[in-house]
Backbone as CSV, one residue per row, in Angstrom:
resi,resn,N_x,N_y,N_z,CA_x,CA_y,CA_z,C_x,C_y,C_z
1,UNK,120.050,106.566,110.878,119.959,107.974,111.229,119.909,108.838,109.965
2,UNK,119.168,110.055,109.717,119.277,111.254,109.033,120.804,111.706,108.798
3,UNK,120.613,111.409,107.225,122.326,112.838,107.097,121.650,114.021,106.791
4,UNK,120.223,114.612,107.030,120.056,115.961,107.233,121.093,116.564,107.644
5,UNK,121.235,117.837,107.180,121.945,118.788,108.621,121.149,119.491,109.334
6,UNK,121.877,119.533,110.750,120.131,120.246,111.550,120.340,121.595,110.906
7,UNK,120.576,122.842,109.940,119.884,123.218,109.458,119.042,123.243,108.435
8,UNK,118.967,121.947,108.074,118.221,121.386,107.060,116.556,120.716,107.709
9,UNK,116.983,120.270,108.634,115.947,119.776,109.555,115.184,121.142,109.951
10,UNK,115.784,121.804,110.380,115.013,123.119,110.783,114.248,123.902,109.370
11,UNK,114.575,124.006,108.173,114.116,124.339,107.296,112.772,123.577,107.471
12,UNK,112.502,122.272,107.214,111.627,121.622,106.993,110.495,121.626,108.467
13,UNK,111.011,122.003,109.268,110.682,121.967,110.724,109.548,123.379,110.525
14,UNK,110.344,124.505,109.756,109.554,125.976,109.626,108.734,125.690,108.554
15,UNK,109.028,125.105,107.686,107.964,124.855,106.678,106.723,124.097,107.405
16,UNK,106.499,123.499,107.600,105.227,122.499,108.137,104.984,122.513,109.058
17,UNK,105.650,122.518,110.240,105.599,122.592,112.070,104.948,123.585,112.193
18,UNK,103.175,124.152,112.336,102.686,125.430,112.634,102.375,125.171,113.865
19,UNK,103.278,125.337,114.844,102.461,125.094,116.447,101.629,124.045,116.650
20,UNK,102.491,122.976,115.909,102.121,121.621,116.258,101.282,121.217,114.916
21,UNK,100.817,122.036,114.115,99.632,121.474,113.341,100.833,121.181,111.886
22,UNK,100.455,120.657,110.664,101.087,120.262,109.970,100.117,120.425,108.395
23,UNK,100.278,121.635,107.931,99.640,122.425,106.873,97.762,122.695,107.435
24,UNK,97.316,121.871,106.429,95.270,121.514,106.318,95.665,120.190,106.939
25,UNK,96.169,119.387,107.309,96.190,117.763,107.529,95.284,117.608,109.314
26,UNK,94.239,117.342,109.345,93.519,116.712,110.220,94.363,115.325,110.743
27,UNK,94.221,114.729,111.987,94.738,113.534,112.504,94.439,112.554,111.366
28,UNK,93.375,112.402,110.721,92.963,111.355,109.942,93.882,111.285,108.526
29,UNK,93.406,112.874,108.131,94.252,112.878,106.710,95.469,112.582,106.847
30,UNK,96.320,112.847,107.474,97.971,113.235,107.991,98.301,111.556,107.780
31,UNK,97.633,110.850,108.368,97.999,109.436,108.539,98.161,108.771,107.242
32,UNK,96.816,109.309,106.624,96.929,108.625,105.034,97.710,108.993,104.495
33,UNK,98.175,110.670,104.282,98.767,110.619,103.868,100.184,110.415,104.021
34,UNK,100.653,110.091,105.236,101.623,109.393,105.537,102.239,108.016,105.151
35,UNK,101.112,107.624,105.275,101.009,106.024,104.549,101.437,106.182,103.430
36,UNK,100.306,106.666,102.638,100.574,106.738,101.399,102.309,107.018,100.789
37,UNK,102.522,107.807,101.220,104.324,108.908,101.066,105.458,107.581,101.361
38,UNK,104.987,107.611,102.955,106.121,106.561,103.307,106.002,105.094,104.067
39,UNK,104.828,105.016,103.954,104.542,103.533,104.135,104.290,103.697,105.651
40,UNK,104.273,104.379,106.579,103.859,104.921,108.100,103.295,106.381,108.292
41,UNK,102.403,105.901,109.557,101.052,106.606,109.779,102.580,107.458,111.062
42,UNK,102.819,108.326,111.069,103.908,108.978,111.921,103.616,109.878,113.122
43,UNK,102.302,109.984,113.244,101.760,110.755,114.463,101.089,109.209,115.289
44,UNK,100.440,108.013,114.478,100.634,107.085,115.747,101.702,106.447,115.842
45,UNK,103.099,106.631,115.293,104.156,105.914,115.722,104.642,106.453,116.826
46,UNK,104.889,108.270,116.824,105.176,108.582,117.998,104.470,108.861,119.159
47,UNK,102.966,109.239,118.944,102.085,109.605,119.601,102.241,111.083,120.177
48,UNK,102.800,111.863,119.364,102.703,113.238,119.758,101.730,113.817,118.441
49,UNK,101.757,115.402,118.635,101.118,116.045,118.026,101.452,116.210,116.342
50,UNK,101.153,116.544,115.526,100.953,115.947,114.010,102.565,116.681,113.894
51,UNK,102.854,117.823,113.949,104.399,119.056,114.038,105.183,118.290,114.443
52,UNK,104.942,117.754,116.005,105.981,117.079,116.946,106.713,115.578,116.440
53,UNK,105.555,114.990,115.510,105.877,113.869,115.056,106.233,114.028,114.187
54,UNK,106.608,115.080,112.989,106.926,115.401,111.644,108.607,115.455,112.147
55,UNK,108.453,116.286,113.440,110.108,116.418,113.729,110.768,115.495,113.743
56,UNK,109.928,114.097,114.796,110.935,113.242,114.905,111.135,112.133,114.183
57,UNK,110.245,112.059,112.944,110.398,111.236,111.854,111.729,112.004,110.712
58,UNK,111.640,112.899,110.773,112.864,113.460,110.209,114.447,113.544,110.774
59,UNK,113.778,113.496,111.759,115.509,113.655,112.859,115.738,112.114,112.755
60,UNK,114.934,111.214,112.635,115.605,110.098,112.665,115.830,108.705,111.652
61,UNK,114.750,109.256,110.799,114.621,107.962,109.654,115.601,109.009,109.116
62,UNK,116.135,107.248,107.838,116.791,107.678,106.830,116.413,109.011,105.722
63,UNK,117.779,109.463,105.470,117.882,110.437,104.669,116.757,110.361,103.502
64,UNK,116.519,109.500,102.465,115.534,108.554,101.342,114.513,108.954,101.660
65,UNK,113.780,108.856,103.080,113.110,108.657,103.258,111.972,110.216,104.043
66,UNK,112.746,110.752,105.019,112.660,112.074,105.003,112.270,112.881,103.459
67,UNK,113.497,112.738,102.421,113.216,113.873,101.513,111.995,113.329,100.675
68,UNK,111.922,112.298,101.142,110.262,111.671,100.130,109.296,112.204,100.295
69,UNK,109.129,112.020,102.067,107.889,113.127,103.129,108.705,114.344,102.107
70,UNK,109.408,114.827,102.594,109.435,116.441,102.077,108.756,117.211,101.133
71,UNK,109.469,115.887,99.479,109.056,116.231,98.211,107.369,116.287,98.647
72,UNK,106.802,115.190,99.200,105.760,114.927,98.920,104.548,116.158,99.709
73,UNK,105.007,116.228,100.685,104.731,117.948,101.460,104.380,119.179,100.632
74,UNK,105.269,119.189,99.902,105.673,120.836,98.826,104.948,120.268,97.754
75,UNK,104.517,119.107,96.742,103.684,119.001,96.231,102.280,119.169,96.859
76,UNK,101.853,118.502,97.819,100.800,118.874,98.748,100.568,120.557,98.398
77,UNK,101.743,120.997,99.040,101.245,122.175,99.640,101.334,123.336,98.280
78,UNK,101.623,123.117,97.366,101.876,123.572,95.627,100.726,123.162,95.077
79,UNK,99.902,122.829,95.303,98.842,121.598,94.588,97.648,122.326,94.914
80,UNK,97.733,123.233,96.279,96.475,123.029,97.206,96.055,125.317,97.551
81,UNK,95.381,125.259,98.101,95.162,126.866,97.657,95.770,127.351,99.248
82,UNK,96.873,126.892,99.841,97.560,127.278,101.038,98.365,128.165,100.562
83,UNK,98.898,127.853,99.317,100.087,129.414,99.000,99.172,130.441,99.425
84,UNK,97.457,131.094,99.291,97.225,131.732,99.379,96.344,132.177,100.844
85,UNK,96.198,131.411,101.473,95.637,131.645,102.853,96.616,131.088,103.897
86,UNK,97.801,130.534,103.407,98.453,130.183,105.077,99.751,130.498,103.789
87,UNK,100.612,130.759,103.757,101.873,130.866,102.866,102.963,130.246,103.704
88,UNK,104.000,129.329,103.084,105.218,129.160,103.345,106.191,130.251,102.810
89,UNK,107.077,131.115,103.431,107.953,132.015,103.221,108.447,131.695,101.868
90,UNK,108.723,132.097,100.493,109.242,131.974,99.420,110.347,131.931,99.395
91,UNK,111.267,131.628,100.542,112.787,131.658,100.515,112.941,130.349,101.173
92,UNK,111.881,129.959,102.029,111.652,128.734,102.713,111.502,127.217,101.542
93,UNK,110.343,127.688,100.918,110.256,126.970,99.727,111.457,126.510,98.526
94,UNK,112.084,127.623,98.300,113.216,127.440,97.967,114.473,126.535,98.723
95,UNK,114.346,126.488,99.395,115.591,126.075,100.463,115.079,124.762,100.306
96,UNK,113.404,124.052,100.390,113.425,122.876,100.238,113.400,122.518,99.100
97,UNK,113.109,123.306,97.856,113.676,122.490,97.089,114.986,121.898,97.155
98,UNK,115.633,122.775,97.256,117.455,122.757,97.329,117.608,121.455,97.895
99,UNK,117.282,121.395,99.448,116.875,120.151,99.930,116.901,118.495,99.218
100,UNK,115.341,119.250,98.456,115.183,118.171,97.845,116.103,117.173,96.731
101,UNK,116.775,118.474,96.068,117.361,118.237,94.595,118.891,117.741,95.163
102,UNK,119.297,118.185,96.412,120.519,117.309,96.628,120.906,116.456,97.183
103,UNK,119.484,115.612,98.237,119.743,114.860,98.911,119.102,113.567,98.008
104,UNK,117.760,114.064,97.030,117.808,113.490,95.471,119.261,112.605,95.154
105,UNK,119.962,113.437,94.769,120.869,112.797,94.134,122.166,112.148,94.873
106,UNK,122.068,111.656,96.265,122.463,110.670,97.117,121.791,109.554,97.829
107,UNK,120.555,109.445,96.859,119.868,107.812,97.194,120.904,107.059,96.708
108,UNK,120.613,105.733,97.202,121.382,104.481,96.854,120.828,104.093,95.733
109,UNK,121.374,103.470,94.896,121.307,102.324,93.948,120.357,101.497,93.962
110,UNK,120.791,100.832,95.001,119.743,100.047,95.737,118.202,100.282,96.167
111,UNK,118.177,101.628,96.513,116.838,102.141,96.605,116.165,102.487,95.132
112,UNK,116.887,102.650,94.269,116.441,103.584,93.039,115.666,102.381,91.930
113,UNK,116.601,101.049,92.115,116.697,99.866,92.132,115.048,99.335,92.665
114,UNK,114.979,99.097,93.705,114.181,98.675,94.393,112.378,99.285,93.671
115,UNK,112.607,100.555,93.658,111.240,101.787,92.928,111.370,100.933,91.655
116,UNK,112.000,101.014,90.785,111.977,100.477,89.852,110.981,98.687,89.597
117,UNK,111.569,98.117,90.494,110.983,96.659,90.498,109.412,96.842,90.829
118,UNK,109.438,97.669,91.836,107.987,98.371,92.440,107.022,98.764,91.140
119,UNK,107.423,99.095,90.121,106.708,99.785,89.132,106.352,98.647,88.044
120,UNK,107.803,97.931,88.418,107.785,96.732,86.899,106.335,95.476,87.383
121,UNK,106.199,95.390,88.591,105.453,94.413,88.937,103.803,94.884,89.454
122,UNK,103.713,96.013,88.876,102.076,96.520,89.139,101.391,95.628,89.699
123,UNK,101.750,95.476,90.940,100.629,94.279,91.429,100.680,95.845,93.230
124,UNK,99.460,96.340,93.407,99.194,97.311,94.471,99.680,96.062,96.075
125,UNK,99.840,95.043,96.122,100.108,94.605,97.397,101.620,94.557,97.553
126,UNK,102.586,94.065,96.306,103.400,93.805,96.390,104.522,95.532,96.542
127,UNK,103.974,96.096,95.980,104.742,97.922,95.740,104.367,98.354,97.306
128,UNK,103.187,98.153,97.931,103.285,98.279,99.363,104.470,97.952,100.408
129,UNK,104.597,96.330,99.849,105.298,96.102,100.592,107.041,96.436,100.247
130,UNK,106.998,96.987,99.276,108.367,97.638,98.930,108.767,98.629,99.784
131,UNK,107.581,99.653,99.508,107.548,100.643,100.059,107.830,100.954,101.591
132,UNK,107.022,99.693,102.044,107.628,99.189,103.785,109.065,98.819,103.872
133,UNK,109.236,97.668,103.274,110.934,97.649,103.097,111.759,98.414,103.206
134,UNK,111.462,99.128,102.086,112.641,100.585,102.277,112.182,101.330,103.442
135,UNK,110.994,101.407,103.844,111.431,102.429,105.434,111.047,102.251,106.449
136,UNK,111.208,100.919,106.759,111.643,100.331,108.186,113.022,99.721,108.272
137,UNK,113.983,99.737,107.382,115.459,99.264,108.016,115.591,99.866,108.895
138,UNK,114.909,100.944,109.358,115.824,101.682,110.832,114.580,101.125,111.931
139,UNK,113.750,101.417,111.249,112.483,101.354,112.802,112.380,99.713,113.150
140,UNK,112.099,99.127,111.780,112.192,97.447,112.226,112.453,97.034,111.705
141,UNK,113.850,96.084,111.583,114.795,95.887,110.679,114.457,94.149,110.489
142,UNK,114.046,93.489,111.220,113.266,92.531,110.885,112.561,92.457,110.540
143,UNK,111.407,93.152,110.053,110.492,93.447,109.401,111.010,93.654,107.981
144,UNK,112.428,94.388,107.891,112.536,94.583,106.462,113.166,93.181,105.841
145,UNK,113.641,92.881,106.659,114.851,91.470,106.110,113.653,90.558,105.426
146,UNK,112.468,90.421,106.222,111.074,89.151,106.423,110.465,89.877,104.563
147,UNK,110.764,91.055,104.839,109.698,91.533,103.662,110.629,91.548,101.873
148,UNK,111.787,91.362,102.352,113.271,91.030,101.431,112.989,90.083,100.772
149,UNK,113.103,88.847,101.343,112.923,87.638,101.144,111.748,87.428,100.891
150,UNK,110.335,88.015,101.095,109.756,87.897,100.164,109.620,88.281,98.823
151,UNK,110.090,89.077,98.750,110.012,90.092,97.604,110.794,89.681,96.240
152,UNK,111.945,88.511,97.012,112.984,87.819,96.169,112.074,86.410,95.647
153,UNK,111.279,86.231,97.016,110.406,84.538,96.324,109.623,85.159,95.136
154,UNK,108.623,86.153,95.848,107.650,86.636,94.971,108.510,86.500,93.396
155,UNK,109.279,87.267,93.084,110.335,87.493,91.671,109.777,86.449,90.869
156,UNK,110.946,85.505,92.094,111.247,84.368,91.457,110.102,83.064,91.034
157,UNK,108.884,82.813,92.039,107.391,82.610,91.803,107.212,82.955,90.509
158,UNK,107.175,84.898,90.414,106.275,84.887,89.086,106.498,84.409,88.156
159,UNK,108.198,84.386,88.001,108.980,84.349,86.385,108.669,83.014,86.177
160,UNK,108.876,81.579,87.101,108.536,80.308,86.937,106.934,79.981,86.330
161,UNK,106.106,80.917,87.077,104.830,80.719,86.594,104.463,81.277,85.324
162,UNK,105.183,82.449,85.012,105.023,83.180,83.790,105.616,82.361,82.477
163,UNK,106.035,81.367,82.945,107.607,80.728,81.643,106.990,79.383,81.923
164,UNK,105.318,79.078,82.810,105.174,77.587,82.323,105.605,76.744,82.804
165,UNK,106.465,76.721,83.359,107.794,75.619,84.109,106.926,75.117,85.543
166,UNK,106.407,75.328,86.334,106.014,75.025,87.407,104.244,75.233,87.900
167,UNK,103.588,74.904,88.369,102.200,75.246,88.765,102.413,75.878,90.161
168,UNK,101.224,76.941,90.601,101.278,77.157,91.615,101.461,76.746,93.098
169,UNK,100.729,75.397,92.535,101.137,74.821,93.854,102.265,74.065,93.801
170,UNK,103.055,73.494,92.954,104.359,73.092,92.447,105.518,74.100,93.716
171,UNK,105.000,75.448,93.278,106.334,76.196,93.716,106.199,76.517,94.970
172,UNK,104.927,75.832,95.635,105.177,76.347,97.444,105.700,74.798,97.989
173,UNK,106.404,74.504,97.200,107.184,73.041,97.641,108.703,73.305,97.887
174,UNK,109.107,74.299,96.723,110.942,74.941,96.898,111.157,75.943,97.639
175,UNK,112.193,76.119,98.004,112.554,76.718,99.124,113.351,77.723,98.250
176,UNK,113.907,78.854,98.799,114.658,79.519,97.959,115.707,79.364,97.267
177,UNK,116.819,78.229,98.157,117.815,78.249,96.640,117.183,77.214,95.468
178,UNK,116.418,76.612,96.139,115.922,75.847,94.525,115.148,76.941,93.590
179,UNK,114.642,77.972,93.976,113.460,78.898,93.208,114.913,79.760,92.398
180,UNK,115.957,79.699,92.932,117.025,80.576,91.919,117.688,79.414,91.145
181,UNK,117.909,78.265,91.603,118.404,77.267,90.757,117.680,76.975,89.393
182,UNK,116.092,77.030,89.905,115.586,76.558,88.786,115.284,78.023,87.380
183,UNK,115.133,79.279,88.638,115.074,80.301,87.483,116.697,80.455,86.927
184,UNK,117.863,80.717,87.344,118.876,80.127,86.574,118.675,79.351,85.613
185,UNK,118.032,78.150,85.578,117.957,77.275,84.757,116.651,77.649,83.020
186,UNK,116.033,78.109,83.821,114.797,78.763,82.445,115.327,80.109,82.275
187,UNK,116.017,80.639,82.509,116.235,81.714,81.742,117.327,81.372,81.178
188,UNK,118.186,80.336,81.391,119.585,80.434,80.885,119.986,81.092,80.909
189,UNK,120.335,81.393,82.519,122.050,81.923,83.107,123.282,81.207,82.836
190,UNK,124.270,81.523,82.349,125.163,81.121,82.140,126.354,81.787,81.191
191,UNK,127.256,81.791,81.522,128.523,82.052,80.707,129.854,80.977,80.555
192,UNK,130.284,81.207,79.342,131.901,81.012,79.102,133.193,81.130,79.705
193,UNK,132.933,82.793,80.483,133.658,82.920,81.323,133.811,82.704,82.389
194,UNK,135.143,82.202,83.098,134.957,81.683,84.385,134.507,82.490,85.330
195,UNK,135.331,83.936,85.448,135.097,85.109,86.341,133.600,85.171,86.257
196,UNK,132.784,84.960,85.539,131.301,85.380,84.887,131.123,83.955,85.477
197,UNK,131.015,82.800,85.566,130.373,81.850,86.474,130.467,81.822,87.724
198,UNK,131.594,82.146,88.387,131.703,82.691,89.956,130.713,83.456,90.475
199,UNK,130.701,84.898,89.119,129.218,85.248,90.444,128.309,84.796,89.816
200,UNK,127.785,84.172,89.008,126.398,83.304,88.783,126.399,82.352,89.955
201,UNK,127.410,81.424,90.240,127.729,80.255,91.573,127.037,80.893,92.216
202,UNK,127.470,82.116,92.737,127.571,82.936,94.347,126.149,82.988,94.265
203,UNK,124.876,83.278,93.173,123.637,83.849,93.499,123.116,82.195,94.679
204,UNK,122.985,81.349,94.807,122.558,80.508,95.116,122.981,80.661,96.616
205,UNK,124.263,80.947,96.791,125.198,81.157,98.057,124.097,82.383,98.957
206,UNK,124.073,83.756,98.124,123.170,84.774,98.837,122.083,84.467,98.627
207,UNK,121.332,83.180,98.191,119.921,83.380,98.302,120.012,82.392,99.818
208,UNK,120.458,81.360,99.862,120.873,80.517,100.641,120.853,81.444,102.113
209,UNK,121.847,82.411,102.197,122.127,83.147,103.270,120.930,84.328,103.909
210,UNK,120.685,84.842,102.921,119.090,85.720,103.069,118.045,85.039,103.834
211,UNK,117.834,83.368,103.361,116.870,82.871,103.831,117.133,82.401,105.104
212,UNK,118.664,82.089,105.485,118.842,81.962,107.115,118.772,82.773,107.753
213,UNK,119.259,84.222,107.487,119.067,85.528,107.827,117.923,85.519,108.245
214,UNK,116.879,85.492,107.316,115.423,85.771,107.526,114.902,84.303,108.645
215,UNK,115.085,83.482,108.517,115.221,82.599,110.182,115.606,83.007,110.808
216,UNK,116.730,83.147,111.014,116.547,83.268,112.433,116.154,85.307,113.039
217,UNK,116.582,86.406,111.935,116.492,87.201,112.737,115.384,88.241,111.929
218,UNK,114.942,87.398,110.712,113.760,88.183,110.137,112.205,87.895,110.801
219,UNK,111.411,88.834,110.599,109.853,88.625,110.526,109.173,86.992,110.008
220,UNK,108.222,86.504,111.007,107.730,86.037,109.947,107.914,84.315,110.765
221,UNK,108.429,84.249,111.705,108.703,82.682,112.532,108.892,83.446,114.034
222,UNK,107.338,82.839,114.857,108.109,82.806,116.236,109.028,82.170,116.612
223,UNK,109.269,83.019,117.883,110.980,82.346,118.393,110.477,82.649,120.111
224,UNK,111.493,81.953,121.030,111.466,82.575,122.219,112.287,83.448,122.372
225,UNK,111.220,85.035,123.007,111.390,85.650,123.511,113.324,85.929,123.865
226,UNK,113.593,85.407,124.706,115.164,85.369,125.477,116.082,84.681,124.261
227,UNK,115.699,84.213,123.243,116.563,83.497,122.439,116.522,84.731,120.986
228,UNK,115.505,85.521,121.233,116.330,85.975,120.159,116.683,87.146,119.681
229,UNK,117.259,87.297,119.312,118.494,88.985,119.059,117.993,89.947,117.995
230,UNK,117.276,90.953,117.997,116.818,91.705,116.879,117.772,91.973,115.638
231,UNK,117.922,92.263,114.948,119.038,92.412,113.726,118.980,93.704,113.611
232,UNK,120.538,94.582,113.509,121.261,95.145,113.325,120.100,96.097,111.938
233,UNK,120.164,97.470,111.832,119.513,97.758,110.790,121.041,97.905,109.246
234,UNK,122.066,97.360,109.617,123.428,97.354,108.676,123.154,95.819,108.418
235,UNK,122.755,94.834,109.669,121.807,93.803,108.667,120.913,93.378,107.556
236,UNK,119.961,94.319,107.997,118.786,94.526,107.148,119.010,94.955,105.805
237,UNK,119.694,96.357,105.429,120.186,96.816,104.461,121.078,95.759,103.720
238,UNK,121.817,94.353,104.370,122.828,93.812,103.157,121.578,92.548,103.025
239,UNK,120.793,92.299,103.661,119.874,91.630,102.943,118.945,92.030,102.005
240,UNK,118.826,93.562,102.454,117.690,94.594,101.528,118.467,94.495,99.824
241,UNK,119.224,94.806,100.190,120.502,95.292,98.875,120.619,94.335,97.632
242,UNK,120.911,93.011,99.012,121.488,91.422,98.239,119.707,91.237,97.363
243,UNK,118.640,91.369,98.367,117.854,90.874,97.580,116.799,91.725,96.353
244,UNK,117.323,93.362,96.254,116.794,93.935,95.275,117.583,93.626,94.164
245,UNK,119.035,93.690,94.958,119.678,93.274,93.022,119.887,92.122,92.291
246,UNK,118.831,90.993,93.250,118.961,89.573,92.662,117.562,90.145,91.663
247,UNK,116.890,90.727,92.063,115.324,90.847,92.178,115.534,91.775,90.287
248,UNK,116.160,92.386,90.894,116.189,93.541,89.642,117.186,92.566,88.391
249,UNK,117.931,92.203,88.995,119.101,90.917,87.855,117.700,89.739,87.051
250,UNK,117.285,89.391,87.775,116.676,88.173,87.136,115.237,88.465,86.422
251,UNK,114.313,89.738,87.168,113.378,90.622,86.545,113.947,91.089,85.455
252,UNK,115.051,91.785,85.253,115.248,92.485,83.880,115.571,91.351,82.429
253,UNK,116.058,90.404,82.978,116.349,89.230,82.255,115.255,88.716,81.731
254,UNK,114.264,88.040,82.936,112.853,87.663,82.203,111.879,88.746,81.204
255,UNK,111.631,89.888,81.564,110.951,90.430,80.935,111.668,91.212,79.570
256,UNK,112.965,91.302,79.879,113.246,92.414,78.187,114.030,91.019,77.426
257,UNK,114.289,89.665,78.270,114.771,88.331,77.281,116.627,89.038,77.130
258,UNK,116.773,89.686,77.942,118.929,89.911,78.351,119.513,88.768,78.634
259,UNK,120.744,88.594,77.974,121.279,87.259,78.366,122.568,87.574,78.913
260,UNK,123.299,86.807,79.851,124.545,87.388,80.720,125.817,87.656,79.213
């Protein structure tokens, strides 16, 4: 759910909501640029009118994810010659910044985390699917767990292939805790300290668990119907979490050469 406050929602509601229409955005454009912003086309998710669906993507996705549409709105609409033939109220504008700049600075870690890996791995399929990740834990939370666990193989794939150690087709033979065992092993993870080997142990433990996770209640393996239980979106998020900061731990290691 949104930690908007509904008068925060309503700000954003007067900004863009013109009697359904949603600035210059045609059905077509609106979608792209929806996509583009937040990884969903939001007038065919709900199937209402371009306004009607702006509302209820805000009233209900995460906070992150809302002020992204937002920011990305007021650039739109700053960018484009609407200040001067359709105007948003100048007190309105203001208010979303405000908006913007404080709900800014209550993303997670984890999300901030996540953008980051998105950028380090310039590959346009894989930042897509980040981008999905982060905003379907609420709408389809199996979808995000399925897209987790990839995102953790992918990592762990490249760094093996990048460091020589394995051939491509070599590595669609391991399963995930071997793909952290063995990157453990070429990067030389390891410490002296005991407290400092415990959670090195444990990475094998959460890769281990992610990938059952993602069996039985992620994307990505049919199941029957009656057998199986959608996952919790407080699911999704500790697999989202577990697997950006393995992702971001073992990425920052391979590429800047950090040692524990």
């Amino acid at each position: 759910m949104s930690n908007l406050s509904p008068a925060e929602k309503a700000i954003i509601k007067t900004a863009f909501n013109k009697q359904g229409y949603v600035l210059d955005f045609s059905n077509a454009s609106l979608a792209q640029f929806t996509v583009d912003s937040i990884g969903y086309d939001i007038q065919s998710m709900y199937g209402l009118s371009k306004g009607a669906s702006l509302d209820a993507y805000v009233a209900e996705t995460e906070t992150a994810n809302a002020v992204r549409l937002t920011n990305d709105l007021l650039d739109y609409y700053e960018g484009s010659n609407l200040a001067n033939s359709d105007p948003i109220p100048a007190n309105v504008v203001e208010k979303l910044r405000q908006i913007i700049q404080k709900h800014s600075a209550e993303f997670r870690v984890t999300h901030t985390q996540a953008l980051s890996v998105r950028d380090s791995f310039e590959d346009s399929y894989t930042e897509k699917q980040i981008d999905q990740m982060l905003s379907s834990i609420d709408s389809n939370p199996a979808d995000s767990i399925g897209k987790a666990k990839e995102l953790l193989e992918t990592c762990l794939k490249s760094i093996l292939l990048e460091r020589g150690v394995f051939t491509s087709k070599e590595l669609t033979r391991l399963d995930l805790p071997e793909l952290i065992k063995e990157t453990r092993t070429v990067l030389s993870i390891s410490s002296e300290h005991q407290e400092v080997k415990q959670i090195i142990g444990g990475l094998s433990g959460i890769a281990s668990g992610i990938a059952q996770l993602r069996n039985t209640k992620g994307s990505g393996h049919g199941r029957p119907l009656r057998a199986f239980s959608e996952p919790t979106s407080v699911e999704a998020r500790l697999a989202i979490d577990s697997c950006v900061t393995l992702v971001h731990f073992f990425w920052s290691i391979h590429k800047q050469g950090k040692k524990v």
